[in-house]
Backbone atoms as SQL, in Angstrom:
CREATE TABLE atoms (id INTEGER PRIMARY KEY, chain TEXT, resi INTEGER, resn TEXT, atom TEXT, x REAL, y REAL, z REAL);
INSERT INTO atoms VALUES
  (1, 'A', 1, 'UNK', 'N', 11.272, -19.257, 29.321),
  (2, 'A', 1, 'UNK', 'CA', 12.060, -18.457, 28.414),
  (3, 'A', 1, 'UNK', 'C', 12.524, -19.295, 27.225),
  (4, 'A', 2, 'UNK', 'N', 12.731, -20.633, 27.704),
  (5, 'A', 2, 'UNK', 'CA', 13.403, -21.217, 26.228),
  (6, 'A', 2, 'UNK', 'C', 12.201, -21.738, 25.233),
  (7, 'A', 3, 'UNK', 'N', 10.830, -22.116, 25.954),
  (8, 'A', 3, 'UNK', 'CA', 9.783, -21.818, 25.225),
  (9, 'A', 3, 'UNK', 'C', 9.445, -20.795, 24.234),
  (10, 'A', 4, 'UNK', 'N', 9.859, -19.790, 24.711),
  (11, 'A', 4, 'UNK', 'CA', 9.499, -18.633, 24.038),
  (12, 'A', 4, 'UNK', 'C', 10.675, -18.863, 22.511),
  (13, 'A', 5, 'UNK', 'N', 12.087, -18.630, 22.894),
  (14, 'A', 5, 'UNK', 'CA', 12.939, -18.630, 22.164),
  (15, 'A', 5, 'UNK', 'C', 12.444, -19.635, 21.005),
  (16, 'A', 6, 'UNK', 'N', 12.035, -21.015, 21.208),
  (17, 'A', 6, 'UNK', 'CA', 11.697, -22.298, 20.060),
  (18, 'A', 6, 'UNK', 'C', 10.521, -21.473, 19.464),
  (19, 'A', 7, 'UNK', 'N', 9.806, -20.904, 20.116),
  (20, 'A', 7, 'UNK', 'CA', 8.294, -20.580, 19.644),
  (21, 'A', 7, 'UNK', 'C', 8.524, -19.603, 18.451),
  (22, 'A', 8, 'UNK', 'N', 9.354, -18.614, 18.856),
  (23, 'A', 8, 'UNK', 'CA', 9.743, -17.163, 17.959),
  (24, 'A', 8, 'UNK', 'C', 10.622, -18.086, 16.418),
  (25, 'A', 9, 'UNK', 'N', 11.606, -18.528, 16.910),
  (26, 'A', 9, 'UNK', 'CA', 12.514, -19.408, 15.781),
  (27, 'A', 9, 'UNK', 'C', 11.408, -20.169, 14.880),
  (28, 'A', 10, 'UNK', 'N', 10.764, -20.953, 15.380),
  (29, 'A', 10, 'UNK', 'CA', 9.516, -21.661, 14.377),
  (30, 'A', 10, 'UNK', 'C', 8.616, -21.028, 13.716),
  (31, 'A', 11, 'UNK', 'N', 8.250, -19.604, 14.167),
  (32, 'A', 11, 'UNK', 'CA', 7.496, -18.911, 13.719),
  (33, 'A', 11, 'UNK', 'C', 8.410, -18.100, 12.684),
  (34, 'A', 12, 'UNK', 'N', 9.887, -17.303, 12.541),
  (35, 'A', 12, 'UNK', 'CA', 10.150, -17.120, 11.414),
  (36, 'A', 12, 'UNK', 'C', 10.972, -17.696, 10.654),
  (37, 'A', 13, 'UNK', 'N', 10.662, -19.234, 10.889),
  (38, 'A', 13, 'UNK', 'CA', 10.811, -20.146, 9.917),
  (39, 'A', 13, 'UNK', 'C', 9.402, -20.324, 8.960),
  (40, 'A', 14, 'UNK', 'N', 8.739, -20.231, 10.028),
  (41, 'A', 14, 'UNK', 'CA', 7.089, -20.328, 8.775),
  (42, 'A', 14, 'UNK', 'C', 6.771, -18.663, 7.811),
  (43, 'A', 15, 'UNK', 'N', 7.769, -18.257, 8.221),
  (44, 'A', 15, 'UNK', 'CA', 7.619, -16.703, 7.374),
  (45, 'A', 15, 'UNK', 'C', 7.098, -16.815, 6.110),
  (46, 'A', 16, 'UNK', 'N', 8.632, -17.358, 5.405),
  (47, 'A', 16, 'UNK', 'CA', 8.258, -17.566, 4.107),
  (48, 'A', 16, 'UNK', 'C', 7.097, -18.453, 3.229),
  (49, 'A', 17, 'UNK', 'N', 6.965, -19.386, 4.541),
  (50, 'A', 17, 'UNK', 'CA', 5.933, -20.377, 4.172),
  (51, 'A', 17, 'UNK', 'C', 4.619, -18.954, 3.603),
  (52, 'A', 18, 'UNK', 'N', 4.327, -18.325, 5.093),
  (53, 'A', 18, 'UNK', 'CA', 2.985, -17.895, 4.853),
  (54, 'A', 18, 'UNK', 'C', 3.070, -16.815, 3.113),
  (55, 'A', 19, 'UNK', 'N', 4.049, -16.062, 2.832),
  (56, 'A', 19, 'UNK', 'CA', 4.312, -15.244, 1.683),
  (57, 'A', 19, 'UNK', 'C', 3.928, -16.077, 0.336),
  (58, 'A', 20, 'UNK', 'N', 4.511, -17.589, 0.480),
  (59, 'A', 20, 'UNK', 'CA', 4.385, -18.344, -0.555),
  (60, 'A', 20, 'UNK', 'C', 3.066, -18.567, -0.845),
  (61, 'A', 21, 'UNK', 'N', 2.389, -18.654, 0.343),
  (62, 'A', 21, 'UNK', 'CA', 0.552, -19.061, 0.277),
  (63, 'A', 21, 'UNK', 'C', -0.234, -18.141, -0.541),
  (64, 'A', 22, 'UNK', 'N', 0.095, -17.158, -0.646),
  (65, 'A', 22, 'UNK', 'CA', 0.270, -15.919, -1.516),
  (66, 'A', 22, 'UNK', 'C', 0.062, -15.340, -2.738),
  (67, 'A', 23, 'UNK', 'N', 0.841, -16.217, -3.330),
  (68, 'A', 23, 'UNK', 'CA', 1.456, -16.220, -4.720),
  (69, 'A', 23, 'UNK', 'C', 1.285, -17.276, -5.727),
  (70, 'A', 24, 'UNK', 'N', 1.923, -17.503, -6.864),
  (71, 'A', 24, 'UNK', 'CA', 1.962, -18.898, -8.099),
  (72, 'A', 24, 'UNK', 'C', 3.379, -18.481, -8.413),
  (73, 'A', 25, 'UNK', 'N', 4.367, -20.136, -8.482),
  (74, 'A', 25, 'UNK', 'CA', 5.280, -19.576, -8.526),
  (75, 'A', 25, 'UNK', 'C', 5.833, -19.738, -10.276),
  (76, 'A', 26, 'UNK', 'N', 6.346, -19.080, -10.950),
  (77, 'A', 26, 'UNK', 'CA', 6.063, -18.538, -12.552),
  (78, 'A', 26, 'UNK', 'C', 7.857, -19.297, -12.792),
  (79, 'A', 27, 'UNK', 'N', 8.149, -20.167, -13.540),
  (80, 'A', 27, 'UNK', 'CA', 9.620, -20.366, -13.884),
  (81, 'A', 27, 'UNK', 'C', 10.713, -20.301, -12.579),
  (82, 'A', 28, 'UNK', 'N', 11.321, -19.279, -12.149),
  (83, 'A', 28, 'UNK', 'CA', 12.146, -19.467, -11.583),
  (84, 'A', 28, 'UNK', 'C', 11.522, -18.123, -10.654),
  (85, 'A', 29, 'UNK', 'N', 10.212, -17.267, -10.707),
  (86, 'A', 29, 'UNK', 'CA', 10.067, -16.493, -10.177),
  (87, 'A', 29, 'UNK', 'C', 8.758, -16.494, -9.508),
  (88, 'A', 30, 'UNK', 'N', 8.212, -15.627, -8.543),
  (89, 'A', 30, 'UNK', 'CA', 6.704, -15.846, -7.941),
  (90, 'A', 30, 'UNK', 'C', 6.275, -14.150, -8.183),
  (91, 'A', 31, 'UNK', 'N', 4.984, -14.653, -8.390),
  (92, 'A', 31, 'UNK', 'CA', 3.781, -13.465, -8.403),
  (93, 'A', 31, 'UNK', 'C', 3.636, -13.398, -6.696),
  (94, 'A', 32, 'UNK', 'N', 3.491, -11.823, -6.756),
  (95, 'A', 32, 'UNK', 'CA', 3.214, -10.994, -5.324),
  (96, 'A', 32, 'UNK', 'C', 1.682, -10.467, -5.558),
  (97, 'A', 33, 'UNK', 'N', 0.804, -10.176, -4.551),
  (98, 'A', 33, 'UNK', 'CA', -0.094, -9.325, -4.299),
  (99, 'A', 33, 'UNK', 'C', 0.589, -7.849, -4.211),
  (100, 'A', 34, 'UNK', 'N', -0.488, -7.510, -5.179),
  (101, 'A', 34, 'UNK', 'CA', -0.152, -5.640, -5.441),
  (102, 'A', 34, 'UNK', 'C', 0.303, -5.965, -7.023),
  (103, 'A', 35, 'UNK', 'N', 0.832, -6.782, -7.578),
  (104, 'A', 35, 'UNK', 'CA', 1.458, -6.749, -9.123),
  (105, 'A', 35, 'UNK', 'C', 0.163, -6.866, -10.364),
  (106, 'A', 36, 'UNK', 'N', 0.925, -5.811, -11.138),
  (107, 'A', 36, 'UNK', 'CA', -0.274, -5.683, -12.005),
  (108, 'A', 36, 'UNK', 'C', -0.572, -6.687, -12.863),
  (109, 'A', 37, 'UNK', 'N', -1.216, -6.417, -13.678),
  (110, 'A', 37, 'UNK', 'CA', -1.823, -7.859, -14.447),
  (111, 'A', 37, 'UNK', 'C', -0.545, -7.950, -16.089),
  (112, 'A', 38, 'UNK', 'N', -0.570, -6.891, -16.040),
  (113, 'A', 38, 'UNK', 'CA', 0.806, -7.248, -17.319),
  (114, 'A', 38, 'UNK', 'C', 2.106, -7.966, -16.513),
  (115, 'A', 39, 'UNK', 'N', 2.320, -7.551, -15.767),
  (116, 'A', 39, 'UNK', 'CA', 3.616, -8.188, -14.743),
  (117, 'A', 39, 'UNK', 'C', 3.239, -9.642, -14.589),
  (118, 'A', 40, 'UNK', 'N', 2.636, -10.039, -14.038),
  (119, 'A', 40, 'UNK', 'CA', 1.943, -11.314, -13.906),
  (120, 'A', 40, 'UNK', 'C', 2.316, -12.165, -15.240),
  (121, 'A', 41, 'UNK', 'N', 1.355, -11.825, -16.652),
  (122, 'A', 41, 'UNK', 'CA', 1.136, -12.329, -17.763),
  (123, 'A', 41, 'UNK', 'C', 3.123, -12.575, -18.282),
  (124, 'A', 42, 'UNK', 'N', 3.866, -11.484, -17.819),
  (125, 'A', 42, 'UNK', 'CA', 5.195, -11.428, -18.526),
  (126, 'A', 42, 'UNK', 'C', 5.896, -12.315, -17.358),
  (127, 'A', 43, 'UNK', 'N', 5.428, -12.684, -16.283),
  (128, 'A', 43, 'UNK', 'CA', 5.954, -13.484, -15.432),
  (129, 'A', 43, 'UNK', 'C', 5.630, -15.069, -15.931),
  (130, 'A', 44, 'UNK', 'N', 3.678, -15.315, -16.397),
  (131, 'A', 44, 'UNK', 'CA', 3.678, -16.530, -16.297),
  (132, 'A', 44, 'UNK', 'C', 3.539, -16.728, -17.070),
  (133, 'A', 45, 'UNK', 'N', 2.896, -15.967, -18.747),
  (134, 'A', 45, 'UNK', 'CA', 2.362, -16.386, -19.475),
  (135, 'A', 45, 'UNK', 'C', 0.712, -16.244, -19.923),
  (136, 'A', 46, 'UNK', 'N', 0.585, -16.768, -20.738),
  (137, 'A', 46, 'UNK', 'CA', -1.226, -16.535, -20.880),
  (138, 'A', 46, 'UNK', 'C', -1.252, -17.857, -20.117),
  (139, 'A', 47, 'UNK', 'N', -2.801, -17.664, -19.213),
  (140, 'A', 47, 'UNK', 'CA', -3.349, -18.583, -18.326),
  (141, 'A', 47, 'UNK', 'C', -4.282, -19.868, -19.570),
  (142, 'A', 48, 'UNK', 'N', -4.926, -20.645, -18.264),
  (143, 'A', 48, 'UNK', 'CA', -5.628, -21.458, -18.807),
  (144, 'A', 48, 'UNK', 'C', -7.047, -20.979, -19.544),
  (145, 'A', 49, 'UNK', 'N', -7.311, -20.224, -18.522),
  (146, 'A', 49, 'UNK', 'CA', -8.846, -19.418, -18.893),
  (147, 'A', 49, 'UNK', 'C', -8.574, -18.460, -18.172),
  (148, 'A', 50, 'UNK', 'N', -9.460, -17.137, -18.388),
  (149, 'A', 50, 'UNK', 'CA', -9.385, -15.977, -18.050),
  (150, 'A', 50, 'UNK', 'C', -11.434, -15.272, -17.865),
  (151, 'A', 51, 'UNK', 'N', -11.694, -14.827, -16.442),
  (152, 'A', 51, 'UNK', 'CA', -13.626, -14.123, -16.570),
  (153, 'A', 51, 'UNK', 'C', -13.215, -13.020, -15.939),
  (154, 'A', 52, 'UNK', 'N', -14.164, -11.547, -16.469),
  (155, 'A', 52, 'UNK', 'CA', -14.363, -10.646, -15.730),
  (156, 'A', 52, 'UNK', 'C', -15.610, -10.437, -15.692),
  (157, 'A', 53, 'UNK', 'N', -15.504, -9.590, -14.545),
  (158, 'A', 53, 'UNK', 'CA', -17.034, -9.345, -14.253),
  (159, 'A', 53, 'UNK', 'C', -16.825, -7.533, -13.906),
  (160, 'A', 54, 'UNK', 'N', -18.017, -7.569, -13.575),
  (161, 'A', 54, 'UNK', 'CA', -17.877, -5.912, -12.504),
  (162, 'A', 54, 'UNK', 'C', -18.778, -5.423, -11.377),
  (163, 'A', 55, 'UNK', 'N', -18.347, -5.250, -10.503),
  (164, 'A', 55, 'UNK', 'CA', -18.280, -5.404, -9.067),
  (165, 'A', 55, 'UNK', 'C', -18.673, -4.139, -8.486),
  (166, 'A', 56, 'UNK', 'N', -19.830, -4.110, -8.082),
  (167, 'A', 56, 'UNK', 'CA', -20.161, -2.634, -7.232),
  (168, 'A', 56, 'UNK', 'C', -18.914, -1.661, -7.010),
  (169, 'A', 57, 'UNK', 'N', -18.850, -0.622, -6.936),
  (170, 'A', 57, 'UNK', 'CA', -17.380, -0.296, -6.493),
  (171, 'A', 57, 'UNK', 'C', -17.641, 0.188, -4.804),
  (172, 'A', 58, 'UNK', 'N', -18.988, 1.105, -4.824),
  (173, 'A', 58, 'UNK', 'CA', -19.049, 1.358, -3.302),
  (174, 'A', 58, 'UNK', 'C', -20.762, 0.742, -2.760),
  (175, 'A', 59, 'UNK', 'N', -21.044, -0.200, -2.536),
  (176, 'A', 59, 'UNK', 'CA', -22.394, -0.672, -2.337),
  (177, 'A', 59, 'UNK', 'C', -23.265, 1.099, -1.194),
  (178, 'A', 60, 'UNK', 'N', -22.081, 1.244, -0.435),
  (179, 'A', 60, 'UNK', 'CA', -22.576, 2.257, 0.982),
  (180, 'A', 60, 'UNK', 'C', -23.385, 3.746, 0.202),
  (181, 'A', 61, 'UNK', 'N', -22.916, 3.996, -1.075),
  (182, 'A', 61, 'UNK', 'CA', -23.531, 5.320, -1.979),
  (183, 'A', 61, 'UNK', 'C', -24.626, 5.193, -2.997),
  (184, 'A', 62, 'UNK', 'N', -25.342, 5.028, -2.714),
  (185, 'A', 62, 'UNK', 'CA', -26.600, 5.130, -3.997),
  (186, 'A', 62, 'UNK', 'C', -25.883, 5.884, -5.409),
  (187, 'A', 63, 'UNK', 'N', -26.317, 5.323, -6.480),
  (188, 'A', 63, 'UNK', 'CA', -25.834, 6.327, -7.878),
  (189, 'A', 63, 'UNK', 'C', -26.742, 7.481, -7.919),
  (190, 'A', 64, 'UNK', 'N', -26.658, 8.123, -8.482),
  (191, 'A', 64, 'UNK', 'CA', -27.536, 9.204, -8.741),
  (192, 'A', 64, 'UNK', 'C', -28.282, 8.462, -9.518),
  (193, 'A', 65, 'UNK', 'N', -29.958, 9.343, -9.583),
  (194, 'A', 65, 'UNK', 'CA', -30.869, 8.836, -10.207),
  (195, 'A', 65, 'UNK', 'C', -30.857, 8.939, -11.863),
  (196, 'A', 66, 'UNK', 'N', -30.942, 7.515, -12.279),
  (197, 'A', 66, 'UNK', 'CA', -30.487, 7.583, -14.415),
  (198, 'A', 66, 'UNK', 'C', -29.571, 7.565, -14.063),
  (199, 'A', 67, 'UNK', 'N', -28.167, 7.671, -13.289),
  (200, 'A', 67, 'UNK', 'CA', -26.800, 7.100, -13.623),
  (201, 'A', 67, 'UNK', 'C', -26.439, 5.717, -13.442),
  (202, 'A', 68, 'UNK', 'N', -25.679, 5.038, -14.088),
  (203, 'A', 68, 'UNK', 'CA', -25.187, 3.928, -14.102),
  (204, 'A', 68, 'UNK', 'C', -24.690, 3.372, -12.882),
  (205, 'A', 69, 'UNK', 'N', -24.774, 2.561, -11.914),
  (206, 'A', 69, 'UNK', 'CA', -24.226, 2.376, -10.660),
  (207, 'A', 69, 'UNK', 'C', -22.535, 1.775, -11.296),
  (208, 'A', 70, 'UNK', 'N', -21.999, 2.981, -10.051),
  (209, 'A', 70, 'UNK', 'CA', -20.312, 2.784, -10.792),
  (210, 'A', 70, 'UNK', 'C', -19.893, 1.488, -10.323),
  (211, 'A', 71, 'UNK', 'N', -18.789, 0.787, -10.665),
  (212, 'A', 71, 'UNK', 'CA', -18.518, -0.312, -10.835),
  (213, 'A', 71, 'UNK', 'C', -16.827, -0.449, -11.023),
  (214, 'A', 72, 'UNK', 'N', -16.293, -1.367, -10.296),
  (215, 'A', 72, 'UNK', 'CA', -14.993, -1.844, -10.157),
  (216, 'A', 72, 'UNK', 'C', -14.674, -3.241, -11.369),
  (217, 'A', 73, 'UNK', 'N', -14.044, -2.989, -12.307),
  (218, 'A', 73, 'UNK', 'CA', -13.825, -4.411, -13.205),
  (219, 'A', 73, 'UNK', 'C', -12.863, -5.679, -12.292),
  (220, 'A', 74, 'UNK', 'N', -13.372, -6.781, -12.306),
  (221, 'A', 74, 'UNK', 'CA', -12.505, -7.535, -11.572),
  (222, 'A', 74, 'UNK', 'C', -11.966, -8.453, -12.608),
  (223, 'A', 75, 'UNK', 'N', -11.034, -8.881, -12.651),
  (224, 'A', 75, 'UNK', 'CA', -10.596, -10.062, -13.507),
  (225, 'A', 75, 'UNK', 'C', -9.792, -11.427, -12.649),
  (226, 'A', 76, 'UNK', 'N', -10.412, -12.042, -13.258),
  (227, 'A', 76, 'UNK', 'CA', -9.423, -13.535, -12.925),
  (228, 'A', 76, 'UNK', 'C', -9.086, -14.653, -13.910),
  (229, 'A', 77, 'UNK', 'N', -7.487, -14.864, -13.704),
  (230, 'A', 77, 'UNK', 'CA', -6.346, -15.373, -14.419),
  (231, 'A', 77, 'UNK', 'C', -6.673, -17.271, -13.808),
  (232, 'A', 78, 'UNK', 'N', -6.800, -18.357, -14.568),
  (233, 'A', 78, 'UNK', 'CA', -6.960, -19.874, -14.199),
  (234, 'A', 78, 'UNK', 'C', -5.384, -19.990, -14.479),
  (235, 'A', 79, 'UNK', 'N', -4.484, -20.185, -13.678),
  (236, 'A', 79, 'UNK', 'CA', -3.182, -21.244, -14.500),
  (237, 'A', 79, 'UNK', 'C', -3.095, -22.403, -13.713),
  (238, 'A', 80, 'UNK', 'N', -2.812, -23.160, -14.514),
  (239, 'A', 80, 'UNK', 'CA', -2.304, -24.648, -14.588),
  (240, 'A', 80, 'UNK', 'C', -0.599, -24.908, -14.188),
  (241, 'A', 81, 'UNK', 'N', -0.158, -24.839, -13.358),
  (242, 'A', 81, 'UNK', 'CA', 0.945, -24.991, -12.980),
  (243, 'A', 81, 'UNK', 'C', 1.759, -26.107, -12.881),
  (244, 'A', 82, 'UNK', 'N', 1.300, -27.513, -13.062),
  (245, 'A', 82, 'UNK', 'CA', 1.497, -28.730, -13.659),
  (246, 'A', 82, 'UNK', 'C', 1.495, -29.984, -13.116),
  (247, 'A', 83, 'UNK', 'N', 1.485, -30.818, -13.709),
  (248, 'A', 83, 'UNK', 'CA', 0.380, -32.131, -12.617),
  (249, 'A', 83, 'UNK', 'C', 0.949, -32.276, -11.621),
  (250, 'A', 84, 'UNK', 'N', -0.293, -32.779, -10.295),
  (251, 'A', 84, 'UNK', 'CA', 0.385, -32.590, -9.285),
  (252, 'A', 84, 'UNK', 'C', 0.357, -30.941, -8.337),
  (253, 'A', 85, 'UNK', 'N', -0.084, -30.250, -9.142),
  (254, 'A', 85, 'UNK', 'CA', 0.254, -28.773, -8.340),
  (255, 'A', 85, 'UNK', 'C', -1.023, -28.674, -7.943),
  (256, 'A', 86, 'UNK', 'N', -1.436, -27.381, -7.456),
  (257, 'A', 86, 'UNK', 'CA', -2.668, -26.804, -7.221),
  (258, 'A', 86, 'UNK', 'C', -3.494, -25.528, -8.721),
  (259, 'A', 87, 'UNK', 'N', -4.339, -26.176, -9.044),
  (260, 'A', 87, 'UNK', 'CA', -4.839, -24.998, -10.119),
  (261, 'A', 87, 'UNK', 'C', -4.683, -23.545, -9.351),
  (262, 'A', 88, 'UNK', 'N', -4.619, -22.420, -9.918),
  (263, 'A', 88, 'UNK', 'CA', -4.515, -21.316, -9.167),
  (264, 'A', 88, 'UNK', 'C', -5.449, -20.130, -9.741),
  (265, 'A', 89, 'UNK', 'N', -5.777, -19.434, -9.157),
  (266, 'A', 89, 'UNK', 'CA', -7.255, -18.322, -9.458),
  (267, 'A', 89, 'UNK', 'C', -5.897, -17.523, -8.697),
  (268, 'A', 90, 'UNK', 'N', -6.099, -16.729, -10.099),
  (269, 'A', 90, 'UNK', 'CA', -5.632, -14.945, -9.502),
  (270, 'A', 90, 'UNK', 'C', -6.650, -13.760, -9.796),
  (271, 'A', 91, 'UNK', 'N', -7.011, -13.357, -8.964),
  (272, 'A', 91, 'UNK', 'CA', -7.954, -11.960, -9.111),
  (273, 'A', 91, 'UNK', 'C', -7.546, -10.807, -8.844),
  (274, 'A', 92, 'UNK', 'N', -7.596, -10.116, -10.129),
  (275, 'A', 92, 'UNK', 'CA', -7.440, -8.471, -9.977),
  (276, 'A', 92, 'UNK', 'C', -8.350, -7.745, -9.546),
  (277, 'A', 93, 'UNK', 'N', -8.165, -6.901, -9.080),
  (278, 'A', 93, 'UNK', 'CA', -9.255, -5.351, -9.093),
  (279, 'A', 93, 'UNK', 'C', -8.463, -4.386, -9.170),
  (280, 'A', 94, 'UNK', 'N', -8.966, -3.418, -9.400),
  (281, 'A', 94, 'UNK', 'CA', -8.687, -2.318, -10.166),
  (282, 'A', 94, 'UNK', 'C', -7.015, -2.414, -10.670),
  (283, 'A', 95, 'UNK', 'N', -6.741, -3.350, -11.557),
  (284, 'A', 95, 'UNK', 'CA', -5.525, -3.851, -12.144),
  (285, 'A', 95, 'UNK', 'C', -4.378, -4.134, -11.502),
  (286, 'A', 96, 'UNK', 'N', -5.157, -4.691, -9.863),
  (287, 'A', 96, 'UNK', 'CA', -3.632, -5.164, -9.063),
  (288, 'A', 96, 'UNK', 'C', -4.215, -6.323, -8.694),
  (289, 'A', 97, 'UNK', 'N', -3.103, -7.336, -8.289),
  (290, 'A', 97, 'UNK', 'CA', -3.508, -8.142, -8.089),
  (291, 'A', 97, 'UNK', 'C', -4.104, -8.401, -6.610),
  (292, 'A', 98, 'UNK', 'N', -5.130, -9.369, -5.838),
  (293, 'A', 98, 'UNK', 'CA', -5.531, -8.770, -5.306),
  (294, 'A', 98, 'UNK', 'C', -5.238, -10.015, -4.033),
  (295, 'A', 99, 'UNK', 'N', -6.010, -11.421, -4.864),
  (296, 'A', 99, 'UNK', 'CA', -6.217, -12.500, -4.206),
  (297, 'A', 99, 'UNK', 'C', -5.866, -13.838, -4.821),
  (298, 'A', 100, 'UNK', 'N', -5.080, -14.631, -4.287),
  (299, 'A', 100, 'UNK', 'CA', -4.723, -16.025, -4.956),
  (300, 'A', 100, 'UNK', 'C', -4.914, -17.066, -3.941),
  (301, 'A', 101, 'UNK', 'N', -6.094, -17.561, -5.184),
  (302, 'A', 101, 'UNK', 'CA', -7.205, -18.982, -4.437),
  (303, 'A', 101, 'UNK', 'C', -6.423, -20.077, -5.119),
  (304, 'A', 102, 'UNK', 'N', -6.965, -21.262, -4.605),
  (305, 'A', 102, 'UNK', 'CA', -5.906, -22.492, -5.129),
  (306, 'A', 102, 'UNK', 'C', -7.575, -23.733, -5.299),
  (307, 'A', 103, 'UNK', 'N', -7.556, -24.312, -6.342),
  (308, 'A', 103, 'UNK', 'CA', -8.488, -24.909, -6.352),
  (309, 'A', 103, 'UNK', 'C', -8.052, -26.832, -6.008),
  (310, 'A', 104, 'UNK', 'N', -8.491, -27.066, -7.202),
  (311, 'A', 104, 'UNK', 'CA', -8.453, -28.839, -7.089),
  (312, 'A', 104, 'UNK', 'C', -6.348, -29.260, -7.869),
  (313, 'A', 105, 'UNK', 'N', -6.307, -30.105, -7.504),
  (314, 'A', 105, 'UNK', 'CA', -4.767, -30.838, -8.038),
  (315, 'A', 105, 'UNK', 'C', -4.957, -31.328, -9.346),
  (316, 'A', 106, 'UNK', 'N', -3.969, -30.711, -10.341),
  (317, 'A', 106, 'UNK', 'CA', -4.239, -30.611, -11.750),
  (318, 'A', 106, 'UNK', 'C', -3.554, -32.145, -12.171),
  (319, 'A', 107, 'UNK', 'N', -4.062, -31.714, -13.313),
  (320, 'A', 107, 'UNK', 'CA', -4.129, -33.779, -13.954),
  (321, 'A', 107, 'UNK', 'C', -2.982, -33.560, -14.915);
């Protein structure tokens, strides 16, 4: 039983940890998954670099024949968060945010 009790306590101590893994944290504030891409930009700023592409939207439906196969725009935000940090990749789809990758330790 007191196993259990240390086990539960350590685990929502790592709560916030896992939320933070999450996010980039912007001045005094952090970007969430689900926030749109203007929220973001008024949170952090213009990024380092910015690519979109566009992304099957349903691979499982054939387009109709002569139609354009429809397509999801994805975008992703590079910021530089400052030496020492982790570079950060934010990717939108369909103008939320979706996924935040962390690359190499910025110079």
């Amino acid at each position: 039983m007191k196993i259990s009790a240390i086990f539960a306590s350590a685990l929502m101590a790592a709560l916030p940890l896992v939320t933070a893994a999450q996010s980039l944290k912007c001045g005094n504030d952090f970007t969430q998954l689900g926030m749109s891409k203007l929220d973001v930009l008024q949170k952090c700023g213009q990024p380092l670099a910015t690519d979109s592409f566009c992304k099957p939207a349903d691979p499982a439906r054939p387009p109709a024949q002569n139609a354009a196969a429809p397509c999801e725009k994805v975008e992703e935000l590079l910021y530089n968060p400052g030496y020492g940090q982790f570079m950060t990749v934010l990717r939108f789809e369909s103008g939320a945010l979706k996924e935040v990758r962390y690359g190499d330790r910025a110079r």
